[in-house]
C-alpha positions as CSV (number, residue, x, y, z in Angstrom):
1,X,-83.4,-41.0,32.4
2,X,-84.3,-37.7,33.8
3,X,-87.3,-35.6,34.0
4,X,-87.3,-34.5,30.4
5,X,-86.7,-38.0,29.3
6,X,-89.4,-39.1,31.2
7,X,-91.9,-36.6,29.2
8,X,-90.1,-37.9,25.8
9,X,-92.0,-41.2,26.7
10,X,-95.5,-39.5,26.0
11,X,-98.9,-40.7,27.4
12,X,-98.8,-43.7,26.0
13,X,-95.7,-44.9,27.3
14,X,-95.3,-43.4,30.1
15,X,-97.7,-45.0,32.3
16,X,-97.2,-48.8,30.9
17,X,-93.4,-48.0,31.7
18,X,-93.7,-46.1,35.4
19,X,-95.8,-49.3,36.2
20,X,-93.8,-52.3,34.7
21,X,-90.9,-51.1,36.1
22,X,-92.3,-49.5,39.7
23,X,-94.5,-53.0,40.1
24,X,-90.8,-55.0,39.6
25,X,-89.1,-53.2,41.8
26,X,-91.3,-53.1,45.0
27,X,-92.9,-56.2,44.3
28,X,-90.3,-58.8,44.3
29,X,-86.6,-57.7,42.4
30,X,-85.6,-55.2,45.3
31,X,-87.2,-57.1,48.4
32,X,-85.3,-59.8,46.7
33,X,-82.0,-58.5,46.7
34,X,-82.0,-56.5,49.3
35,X,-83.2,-59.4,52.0
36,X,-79.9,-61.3,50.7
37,X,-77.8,-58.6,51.7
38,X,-79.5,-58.0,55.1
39,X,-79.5,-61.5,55.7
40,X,-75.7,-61.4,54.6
41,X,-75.6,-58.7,57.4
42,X,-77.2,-60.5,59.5
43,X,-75.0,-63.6,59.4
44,X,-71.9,-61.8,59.9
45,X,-73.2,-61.2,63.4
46,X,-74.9,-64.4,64.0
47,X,-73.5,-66.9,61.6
48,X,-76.3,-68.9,60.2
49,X,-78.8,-66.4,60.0
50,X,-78.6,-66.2,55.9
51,X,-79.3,-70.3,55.8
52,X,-82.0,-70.1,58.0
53,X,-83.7,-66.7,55.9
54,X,-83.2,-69.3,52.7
55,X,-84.4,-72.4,54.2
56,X,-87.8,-70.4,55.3
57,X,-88.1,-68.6,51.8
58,X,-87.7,-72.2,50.5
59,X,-90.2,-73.5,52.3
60,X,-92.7,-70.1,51.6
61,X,-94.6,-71.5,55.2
62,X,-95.1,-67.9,56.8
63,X,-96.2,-69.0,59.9
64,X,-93.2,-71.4,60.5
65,X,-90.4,-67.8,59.8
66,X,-88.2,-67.5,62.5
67,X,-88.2,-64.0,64.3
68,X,-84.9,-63.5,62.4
69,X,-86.3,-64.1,59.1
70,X,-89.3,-62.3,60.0
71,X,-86.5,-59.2,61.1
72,X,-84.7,-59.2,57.5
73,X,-88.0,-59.1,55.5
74,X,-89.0,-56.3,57.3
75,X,-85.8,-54.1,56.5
76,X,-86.1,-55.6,53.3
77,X,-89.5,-54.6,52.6
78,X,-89.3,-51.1,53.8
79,X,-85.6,-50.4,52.0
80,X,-87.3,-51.3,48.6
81,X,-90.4,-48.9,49.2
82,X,-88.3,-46.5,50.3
83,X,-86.0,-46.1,46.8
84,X,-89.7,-46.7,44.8
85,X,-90.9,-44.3,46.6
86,X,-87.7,-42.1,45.9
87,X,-87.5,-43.0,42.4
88,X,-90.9,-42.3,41.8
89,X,-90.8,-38.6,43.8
90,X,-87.3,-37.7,41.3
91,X,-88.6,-38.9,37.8
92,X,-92.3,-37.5,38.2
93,X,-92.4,-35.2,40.6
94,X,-94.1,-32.6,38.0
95,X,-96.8,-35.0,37.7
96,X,-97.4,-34.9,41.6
97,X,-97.1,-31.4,41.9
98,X,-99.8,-30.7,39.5
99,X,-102.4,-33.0,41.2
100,X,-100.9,-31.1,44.1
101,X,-101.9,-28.0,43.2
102,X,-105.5,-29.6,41.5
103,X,-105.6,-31.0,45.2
104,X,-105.0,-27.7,46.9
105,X,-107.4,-26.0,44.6
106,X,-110.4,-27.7,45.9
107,X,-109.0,-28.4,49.4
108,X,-112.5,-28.6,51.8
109,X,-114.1,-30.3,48.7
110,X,-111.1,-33.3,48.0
111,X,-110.6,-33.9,52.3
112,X,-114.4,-33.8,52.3
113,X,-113.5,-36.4,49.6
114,X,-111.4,-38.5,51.3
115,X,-113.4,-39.0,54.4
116,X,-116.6,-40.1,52.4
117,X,-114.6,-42.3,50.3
118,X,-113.1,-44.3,53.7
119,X,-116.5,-44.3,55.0
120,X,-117.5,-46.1,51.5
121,X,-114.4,-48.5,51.9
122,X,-115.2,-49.2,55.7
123,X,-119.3,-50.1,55.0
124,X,-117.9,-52.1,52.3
125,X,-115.4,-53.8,54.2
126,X,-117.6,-54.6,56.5
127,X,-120.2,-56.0,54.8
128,X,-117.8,-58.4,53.1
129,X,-116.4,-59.5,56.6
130,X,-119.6,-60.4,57.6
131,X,-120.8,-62.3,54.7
132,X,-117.2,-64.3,55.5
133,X,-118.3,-65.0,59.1
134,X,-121.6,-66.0,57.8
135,X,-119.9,-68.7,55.6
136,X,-117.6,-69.9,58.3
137,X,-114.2,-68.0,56.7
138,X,-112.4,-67.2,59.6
139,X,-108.9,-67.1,58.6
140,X,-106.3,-64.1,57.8
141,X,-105.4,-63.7,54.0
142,X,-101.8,-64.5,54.0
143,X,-100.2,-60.9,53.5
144,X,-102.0,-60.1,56.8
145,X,-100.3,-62.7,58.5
146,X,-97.3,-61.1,56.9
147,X,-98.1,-57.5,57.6
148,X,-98.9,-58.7,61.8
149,X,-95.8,-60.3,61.9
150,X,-93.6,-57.8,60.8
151,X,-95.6,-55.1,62.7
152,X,-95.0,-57.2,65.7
153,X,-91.2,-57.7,65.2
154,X,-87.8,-56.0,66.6
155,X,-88.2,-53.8,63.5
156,X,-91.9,-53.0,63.9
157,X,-91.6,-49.4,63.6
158,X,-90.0,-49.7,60.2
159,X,-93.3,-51.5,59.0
160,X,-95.2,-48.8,60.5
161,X,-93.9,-46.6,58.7
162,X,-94.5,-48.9,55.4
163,X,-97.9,-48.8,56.3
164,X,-98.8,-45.3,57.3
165,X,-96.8,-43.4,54.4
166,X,-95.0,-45.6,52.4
167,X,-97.6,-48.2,51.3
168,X,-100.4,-45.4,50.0
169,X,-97.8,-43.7,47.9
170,X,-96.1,-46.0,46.2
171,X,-99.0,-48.4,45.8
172,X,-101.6,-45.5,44.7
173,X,-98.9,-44.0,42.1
174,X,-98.8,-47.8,40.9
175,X,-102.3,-49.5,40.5
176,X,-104.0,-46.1,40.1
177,X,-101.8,-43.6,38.5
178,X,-99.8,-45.7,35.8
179,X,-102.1,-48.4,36.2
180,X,-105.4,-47.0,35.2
181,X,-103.6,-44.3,33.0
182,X,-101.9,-47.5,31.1
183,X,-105.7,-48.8,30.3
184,X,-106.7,-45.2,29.2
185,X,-103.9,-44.1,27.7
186,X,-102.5,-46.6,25.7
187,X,-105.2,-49.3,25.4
188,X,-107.9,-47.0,25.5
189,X,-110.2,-48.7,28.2
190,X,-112.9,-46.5,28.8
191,X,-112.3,-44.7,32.9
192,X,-115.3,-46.8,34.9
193,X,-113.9,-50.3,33.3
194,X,-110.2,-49.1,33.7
195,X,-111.1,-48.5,37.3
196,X,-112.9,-51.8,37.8
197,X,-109.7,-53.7,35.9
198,X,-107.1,-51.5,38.7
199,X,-108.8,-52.9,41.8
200,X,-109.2,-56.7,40.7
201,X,-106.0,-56.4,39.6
202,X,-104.9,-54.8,43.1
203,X,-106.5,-57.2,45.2
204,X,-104.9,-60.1,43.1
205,X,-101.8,-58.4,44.2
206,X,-102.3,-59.0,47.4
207,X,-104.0,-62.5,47.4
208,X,-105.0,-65.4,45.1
209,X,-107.1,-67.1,46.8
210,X,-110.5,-66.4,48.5
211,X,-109.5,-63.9,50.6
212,X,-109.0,-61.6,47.7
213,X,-112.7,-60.5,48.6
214,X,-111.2,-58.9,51.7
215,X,-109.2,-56.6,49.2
216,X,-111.8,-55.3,46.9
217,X,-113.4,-53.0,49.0
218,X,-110.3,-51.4,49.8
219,X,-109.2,-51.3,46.2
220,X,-112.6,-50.2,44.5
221,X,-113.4,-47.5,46.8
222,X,-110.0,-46.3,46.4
223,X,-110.0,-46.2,42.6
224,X,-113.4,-44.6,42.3
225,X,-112.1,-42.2,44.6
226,X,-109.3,-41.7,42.0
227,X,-111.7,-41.5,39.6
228,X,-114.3,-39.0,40.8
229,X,-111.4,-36.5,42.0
230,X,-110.7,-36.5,38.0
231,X,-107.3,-38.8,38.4
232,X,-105.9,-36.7,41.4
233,X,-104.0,-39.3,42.9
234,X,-103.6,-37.2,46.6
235,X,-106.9,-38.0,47.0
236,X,-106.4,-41.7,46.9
237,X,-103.5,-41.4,48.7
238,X,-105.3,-40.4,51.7
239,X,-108.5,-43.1,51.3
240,X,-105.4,-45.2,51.6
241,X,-103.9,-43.8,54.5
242,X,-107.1,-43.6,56.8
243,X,-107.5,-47.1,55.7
244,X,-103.9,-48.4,56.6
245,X,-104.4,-46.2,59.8
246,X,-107.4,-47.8,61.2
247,X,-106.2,-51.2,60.2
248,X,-102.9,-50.4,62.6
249,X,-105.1,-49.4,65.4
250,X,-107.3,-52.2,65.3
251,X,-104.1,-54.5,65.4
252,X,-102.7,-53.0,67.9
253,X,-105.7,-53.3,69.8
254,X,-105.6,-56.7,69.0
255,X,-109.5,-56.5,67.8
């Protein structure tokens, strides 16, 4: 399908389709196959690599991976956000260069933007940390664990890149873009509650359990920021990025 195909699909298509089929594909059918054939890869030069990547995947006990397992999730994970983040740039790249040029329009005002959005998201984040140490919750939602680990493996550059660049574009395109343009569009969900439905639905993304509450800062001060820049996905884009950037540093710093 190319670009014009891609307009054929109209509003009310288009944005349940981008996300169904960008939310497969980075989520868990391309980091799928593509760890099988970099732990294939792997096992040609150490044989019994690919049995240990499936007996830790069958086990699903993160902190148990072996640095090996740990090393072809990473190259997995960044591979598949790479081609979304391709696909995404080929099929609609009309749609980002008119929030572009929005974006470009009202430069001081949509950085201004940004910054006051991330200061939004940090307050918010922590205020939700604390109210976690008050109640004794001191452990790491399990895609942290998974994010540290990779950060911290022989491929930890490739993550960083996930992180800085990667993560905010494909993920903002996908649970604000075609996400909240699916509720508007085609089910007719009014913006604020559309907004609300993308970050819940975000931070479920990331975690089921608890520890979802860790995400929902980060997710509802980025859609509102989506929101209030009249659905100019750049500037969500870069609430993401500070965020993702700060979160490196304070890793790094081990804090």
């Amino acid at each position: 399908m190319n670009q014009k195909g891609v307009e054929k699909l109209g509003d009310k298509w288009l944005y349940l389709t981008m996300f169904v089929v960008a939310f497969a594909l980075s989520s868990f059918l391309l980091p799928a196959i593509l760890a099988k054939i970099v732990a294939s890869i792997f096992n040609s030069a150490t044989p019994g690599a690919y049995q240990l990547f499936y007996d830790d995947i069958r086990n699903n006990d993160m902190i148990d991976y072996a640095s090996t397992t740990i090393d072809i999730m990473t190259i997995a994970q960044f591979a598949a956000s790479a081609i979304v983040a391709v696909l995404i740039i080929v099929f609609l790249w009309r749609m980002l260069a008119r929030d572009f040029k929005d974006f470009k329009k009202d430069l001081g005002y949509n950085i201004l933007s940004i910054f006051l959005w991330f200061v939004v998201l940090f307050v918010l984040s922590t205020a939700v940390a604390i109210i976690f140490d008050m109640a004794g919750l001191k452990d790491t939602a399990e895609n942290e664990v998974t994010v540290q680990r990779m950060l911290n493996s022989r491929f930890g550059f490739l993550m960083i890149i996930s992180v800085l660049i990667l993560a905010p574009f494909v993920e903002e395109m996908i649970y604000r873009k075609f996400l909240i343009g699916f509720f508007e569009k085609t089910l007719h969900i009014p913006l604020v509650i559309s907004t609300v439905l993308a970050a819940v639905i975000f931070g479920l993304a990331h975690d089921t359990t608890i520890y979802v509450f860790q995400y929902l800062p980060l997710a509802l001060a980025i859609s509102m920021s989506y929101a209030y820049s009249k659905r100019n996905v750049w500037v969500s884009i870069g609430v993401h990025f500070l965020n993702n950037t700060l979160a490196l540093i304070l890793t790094f710093a081990g804090i």
